[in-house]
C-alpha positions in Angstrom: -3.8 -11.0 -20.8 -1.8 -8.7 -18.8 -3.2 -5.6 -18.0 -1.1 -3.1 -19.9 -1.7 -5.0 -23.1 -5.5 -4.7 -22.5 -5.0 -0.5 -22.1 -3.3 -0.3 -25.3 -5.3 -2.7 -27.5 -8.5 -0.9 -26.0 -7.2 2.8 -26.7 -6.0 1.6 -30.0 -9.8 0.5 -30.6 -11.1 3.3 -29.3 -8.6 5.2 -32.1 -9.9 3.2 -35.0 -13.7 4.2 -33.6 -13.4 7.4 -33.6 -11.1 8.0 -36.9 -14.2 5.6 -38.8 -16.7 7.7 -36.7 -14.8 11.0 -38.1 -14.6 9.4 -41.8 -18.1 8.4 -42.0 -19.2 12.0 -41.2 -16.9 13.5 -43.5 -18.4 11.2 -46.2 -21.3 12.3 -45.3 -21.1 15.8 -45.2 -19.5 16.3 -48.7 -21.2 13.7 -50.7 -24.7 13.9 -48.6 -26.5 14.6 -52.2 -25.1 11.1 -53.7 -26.7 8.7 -51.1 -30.4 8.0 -50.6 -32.3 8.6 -47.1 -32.0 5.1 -46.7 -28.1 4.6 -46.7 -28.0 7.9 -45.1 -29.8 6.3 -42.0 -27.3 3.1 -42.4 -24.2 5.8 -41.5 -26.0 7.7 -39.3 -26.8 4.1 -37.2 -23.3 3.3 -38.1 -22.3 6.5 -36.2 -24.5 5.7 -33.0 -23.4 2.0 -32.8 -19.6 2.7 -32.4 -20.6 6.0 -30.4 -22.3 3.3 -27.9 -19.5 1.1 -28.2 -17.0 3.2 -26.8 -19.0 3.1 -23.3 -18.6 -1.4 -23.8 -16.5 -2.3 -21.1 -15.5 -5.3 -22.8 -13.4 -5.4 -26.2 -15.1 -8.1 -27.7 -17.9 -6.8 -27.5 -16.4 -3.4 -29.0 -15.1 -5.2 -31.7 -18.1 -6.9 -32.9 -19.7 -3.9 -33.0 -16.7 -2.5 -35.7 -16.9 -5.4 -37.8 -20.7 -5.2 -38.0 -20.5 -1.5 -38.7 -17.6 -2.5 -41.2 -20.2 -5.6 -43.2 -22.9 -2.6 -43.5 -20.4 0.2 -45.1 -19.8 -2.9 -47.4 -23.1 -3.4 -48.6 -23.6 0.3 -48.6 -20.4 0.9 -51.5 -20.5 -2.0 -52.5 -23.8 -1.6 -53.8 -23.2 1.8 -55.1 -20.1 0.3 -57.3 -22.7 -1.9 -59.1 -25.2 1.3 -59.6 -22.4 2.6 -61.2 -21.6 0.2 -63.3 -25.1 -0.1 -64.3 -24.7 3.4 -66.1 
């Protein structure tokens, strides 16, 4: 892969980290009182893994780390859809 290519794909990762870093926070912030400690814990670890993944010097690597941050805010709303339709 030539080298340019591998600056952009890496700052366009490093985009998408911080604008899910930035978007679980907001979530968190202004609906804090709607999750439990629990899932609050899950998005705070969310927070810290791509935090730590931005130091990764390789971008697989880095983009494991999204999609696994990605499968946990899955189970998180997904889960809170079927509370929801529970009541």
């Amino acid at each position: 892969m030539p080298l340019i290519k591998f600056k952009i794909m890496q700052k366009h990762s490093l985009k998408n980290n911080d604008e899910l870093i930035q978007g679980i926070r907001t979530i968190l912030s202004n609906d804090r009182c709607s999750f439990s400690d629990e899932e609050q814990v899950l998005l705070n670890d969310c927070i810290n893994k791509l935090e730590e993944s931005r130091t990764e010097p390789d971008p697989h690597v880095q983009k494991l780390t999204f999609v696994k941050v990605l499968e946990i805010l899955l189970r998180i709303f997904t889960f809170i859809d079927h509370v929801k339709d529970l009541f």
